[in-house]
MDTraj code that builds the backbone (N, CA, C; nanometers):
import mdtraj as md
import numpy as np

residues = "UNK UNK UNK UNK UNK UNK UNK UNK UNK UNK UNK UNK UNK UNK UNK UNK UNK UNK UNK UNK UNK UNK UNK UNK UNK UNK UNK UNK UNK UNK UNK UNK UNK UNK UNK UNK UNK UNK UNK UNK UNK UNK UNK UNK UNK UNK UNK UNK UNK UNK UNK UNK UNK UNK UNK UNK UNK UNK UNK UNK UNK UNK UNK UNK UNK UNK UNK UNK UNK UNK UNK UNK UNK UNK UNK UNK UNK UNK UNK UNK UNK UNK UNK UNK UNK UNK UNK UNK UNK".split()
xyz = np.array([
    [9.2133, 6.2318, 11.3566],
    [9.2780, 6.3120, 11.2554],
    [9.2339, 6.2597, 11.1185],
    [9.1564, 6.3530, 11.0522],
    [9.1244, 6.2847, 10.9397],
    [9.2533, 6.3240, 10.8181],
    [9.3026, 6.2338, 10.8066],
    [9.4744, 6.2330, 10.6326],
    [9.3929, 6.3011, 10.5035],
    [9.2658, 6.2891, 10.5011],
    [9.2002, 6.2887, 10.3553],
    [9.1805, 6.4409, 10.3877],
    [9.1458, 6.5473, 10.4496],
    [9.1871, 6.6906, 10.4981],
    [9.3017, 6.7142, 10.4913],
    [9.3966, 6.6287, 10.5626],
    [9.5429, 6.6979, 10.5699],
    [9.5839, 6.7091, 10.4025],
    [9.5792, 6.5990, 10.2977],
    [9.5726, 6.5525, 10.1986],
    [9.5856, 6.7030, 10.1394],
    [9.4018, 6.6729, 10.1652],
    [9.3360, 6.8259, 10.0254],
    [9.4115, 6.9566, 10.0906],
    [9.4200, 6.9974, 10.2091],
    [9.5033, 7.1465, 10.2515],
    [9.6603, 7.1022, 10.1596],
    [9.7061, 7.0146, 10.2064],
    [9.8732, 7.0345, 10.1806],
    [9.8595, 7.0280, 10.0354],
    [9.7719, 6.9998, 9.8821],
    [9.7519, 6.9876, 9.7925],
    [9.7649, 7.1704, 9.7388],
    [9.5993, 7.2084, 9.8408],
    [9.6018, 7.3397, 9.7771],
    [9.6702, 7.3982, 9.8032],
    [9.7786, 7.4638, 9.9536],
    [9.8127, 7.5432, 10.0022],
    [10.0230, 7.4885, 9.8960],
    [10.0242, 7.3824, 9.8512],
    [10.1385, 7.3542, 9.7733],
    [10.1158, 7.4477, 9.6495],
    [10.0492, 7.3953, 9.5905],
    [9.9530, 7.4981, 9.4499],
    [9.9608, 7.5946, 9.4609],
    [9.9491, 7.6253, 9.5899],
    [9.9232, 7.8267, 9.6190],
    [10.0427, 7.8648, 9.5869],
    [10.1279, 7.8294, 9.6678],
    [10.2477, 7.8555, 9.7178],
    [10.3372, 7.8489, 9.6153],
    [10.3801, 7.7332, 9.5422],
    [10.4514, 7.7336, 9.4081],
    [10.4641, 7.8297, 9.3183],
    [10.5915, 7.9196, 9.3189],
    [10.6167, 8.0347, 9.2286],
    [10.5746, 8.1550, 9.2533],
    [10.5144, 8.1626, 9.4186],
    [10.4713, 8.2939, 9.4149],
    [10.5456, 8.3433, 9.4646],
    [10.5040, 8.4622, 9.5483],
    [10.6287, 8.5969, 9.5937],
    [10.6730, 8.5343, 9.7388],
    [10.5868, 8.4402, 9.7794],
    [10.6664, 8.4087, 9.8921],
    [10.7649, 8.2781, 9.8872],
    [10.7731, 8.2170, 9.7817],
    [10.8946, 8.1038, 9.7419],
    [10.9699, 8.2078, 9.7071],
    [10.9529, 8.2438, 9.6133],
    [11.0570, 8.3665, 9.5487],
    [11.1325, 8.4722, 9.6393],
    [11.1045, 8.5048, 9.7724],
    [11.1690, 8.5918, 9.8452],
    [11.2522, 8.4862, 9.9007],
    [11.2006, 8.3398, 9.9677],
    [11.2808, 8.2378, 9.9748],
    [11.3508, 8.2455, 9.9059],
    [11.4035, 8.2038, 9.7699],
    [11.4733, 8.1856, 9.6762],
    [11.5719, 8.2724, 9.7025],
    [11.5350, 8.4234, 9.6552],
    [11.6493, 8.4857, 9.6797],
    [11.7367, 8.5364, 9.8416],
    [11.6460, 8.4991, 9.9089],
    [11.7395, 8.4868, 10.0785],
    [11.8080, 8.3576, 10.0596],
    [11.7855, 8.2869, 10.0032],
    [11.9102, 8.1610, 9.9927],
    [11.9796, 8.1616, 9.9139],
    [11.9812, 8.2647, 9.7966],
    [12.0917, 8.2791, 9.7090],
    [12.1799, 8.3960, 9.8230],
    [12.1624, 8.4642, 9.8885],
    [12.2101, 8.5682, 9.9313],
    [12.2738, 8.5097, 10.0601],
    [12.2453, 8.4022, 10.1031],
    [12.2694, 8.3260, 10.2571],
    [12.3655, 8.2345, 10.2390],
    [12.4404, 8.2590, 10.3234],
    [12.5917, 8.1246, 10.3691],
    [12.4900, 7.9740, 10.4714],
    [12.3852, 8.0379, 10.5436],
    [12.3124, 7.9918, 10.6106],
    [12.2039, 7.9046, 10.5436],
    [12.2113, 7.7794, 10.4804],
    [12.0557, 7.7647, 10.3916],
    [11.9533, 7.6712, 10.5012],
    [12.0024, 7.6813, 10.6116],
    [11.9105, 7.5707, 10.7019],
    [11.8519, 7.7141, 10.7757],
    [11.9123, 7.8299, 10.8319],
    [11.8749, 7.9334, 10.9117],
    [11.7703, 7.9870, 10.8012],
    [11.7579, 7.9983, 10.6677],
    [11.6532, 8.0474, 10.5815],
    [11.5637, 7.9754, 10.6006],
    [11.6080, 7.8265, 10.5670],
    [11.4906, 7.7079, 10.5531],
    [11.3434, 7.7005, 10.7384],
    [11.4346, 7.7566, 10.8330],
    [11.4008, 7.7375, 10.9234],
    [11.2871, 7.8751, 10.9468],
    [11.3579, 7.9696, 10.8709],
    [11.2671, 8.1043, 10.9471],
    [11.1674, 8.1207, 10.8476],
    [11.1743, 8.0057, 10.7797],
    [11.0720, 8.0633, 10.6399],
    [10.9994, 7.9103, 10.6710],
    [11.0145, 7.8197, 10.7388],
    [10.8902, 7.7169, 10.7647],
    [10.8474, 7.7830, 10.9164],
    [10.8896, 7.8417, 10.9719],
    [10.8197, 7.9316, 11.1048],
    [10.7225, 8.0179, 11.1070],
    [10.7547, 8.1239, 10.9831],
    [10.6640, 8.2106, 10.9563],
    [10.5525, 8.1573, 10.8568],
    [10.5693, 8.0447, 10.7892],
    [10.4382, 7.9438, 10.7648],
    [10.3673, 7.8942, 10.8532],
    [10.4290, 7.8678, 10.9525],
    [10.3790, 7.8086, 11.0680],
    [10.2700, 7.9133, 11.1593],
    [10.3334, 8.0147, 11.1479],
    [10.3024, 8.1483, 11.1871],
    [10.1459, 8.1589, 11.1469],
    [10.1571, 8.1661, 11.0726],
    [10.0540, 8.2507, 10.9272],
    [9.9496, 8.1277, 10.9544],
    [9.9380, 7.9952, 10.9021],
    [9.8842, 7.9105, 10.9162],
    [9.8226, 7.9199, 11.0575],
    [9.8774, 7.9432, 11.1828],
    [9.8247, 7.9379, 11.2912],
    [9.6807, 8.0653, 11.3239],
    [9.7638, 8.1998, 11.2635],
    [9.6942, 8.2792, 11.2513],
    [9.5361, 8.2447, 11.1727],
    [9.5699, 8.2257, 11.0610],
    [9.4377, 8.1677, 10.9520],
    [9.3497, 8.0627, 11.0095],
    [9.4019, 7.9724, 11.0765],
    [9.3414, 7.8312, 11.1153],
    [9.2487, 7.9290, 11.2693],
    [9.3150, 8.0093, 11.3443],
    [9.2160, 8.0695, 11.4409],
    [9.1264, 8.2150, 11.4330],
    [9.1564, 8.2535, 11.3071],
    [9.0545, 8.3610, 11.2102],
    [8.9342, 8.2439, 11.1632],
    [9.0108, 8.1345, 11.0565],
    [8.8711, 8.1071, 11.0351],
    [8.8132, 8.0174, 11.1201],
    [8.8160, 7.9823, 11.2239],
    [8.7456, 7.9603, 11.3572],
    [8.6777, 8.0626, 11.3895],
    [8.7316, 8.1525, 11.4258],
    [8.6337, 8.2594, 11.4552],
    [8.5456, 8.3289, 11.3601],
    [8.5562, 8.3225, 11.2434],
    [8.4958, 8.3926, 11.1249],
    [8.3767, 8.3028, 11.0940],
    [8.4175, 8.1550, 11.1026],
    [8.3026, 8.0381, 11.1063],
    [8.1966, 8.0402, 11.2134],
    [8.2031, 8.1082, 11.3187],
    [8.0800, 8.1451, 11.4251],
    [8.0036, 8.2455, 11.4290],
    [8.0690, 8.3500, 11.3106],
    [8.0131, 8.5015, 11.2871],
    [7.9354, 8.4878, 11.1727],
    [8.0211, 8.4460, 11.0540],
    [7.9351, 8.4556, 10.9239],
    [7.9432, 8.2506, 10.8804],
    [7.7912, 8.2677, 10.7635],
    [7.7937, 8.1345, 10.7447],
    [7.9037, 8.0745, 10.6768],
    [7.9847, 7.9440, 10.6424],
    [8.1064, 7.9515, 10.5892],
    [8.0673, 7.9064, 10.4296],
    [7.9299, 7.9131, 10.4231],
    [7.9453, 7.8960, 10.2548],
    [7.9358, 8.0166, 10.2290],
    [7.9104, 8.1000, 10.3091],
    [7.9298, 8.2564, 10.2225],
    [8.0647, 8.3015, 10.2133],
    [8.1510, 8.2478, 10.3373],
    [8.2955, 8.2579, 10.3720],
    [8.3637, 8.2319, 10.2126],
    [8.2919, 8.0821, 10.1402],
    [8.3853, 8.0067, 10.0676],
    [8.3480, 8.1037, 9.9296],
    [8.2282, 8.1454, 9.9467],
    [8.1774, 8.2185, 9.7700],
    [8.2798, 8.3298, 9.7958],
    [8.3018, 8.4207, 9.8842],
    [8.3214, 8.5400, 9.9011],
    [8.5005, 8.5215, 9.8670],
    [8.5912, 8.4136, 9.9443],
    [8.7253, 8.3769, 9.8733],
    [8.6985, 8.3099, 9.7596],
    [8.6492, 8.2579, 9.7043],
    [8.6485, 8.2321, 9.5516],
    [8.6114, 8.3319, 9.4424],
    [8.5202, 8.4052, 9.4745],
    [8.4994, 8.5083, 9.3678],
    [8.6601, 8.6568, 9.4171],
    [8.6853, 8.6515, 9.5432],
    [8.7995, 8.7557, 9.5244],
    [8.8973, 8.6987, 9.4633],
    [8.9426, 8.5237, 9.4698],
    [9.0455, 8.4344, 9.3658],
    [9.0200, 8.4754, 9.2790],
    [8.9003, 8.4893, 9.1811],
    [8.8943, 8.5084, 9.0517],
    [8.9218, 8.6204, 9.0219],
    [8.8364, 8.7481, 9.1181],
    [8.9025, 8.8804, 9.0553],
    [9.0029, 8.9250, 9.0818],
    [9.1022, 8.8760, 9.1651],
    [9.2734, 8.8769, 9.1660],
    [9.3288, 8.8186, 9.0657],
    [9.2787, 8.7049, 9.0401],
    [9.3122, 8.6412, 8.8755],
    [9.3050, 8.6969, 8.7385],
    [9.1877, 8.8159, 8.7345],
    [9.1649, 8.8536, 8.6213],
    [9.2491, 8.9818, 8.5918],
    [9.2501, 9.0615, 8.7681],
    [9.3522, 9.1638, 8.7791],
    [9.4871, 9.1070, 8.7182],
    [9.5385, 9.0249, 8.7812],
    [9.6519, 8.9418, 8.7172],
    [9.7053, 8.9495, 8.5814],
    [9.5737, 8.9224, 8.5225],
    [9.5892, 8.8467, 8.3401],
    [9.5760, 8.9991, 8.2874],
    [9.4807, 9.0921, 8.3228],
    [9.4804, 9.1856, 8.2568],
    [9.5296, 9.3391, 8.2672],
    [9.5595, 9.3201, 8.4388],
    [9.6298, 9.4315, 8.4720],
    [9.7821, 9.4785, 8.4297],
    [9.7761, 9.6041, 8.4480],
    [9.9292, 9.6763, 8.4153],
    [10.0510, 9.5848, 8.4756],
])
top = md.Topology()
chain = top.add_chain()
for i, resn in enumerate(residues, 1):
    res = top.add_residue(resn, chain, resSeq=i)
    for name in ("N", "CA", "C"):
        top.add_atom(name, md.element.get_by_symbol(name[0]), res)
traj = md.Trajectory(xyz[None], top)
């Protein structure tokens, strides 16, 4: 198990995650919940979820296409989601 991977994922995927729509739907299911461990639980599941999904896409996506084209192709759509972002309606 290499820590210096686990490291850099739990770095970016924290970064990602911070303030977006999926903390924020968190947020407000726990303002709305008597339950804050039944939120906490179904919302680290469906991370779990998702992550599982992604981790065996890009396995399979890594045997089809090369993965530095994989990495240009999510970095340039980061940016133009970013710019949509800053400049869109």
């Amino acid at each position: 198990m290499d820590f210096s991977i686990i490291l850099k994922t739990f770095l970016l995927i924290f970064m990602a995650e911070l303030g977006d729509k999926t903390q924020l739907a968190i947020l407000s299911s726990t303002a709305g919940s008597e339950s804050k461990l039944s939120v906490f639980t179904g919302a680290a599941l469906a991370l779990v979820v998702t992550s599982v999904l992604a981790v065996l896409l890009g396995s399979t996506i890594n045997k089809l296409v090369n993965p530095r084209y994989f990495q240009i192709g999510a970095g340039v759509l980061f940016v133009v989601m970013g710019v949509m972002f800053i400049f869109g309606k």
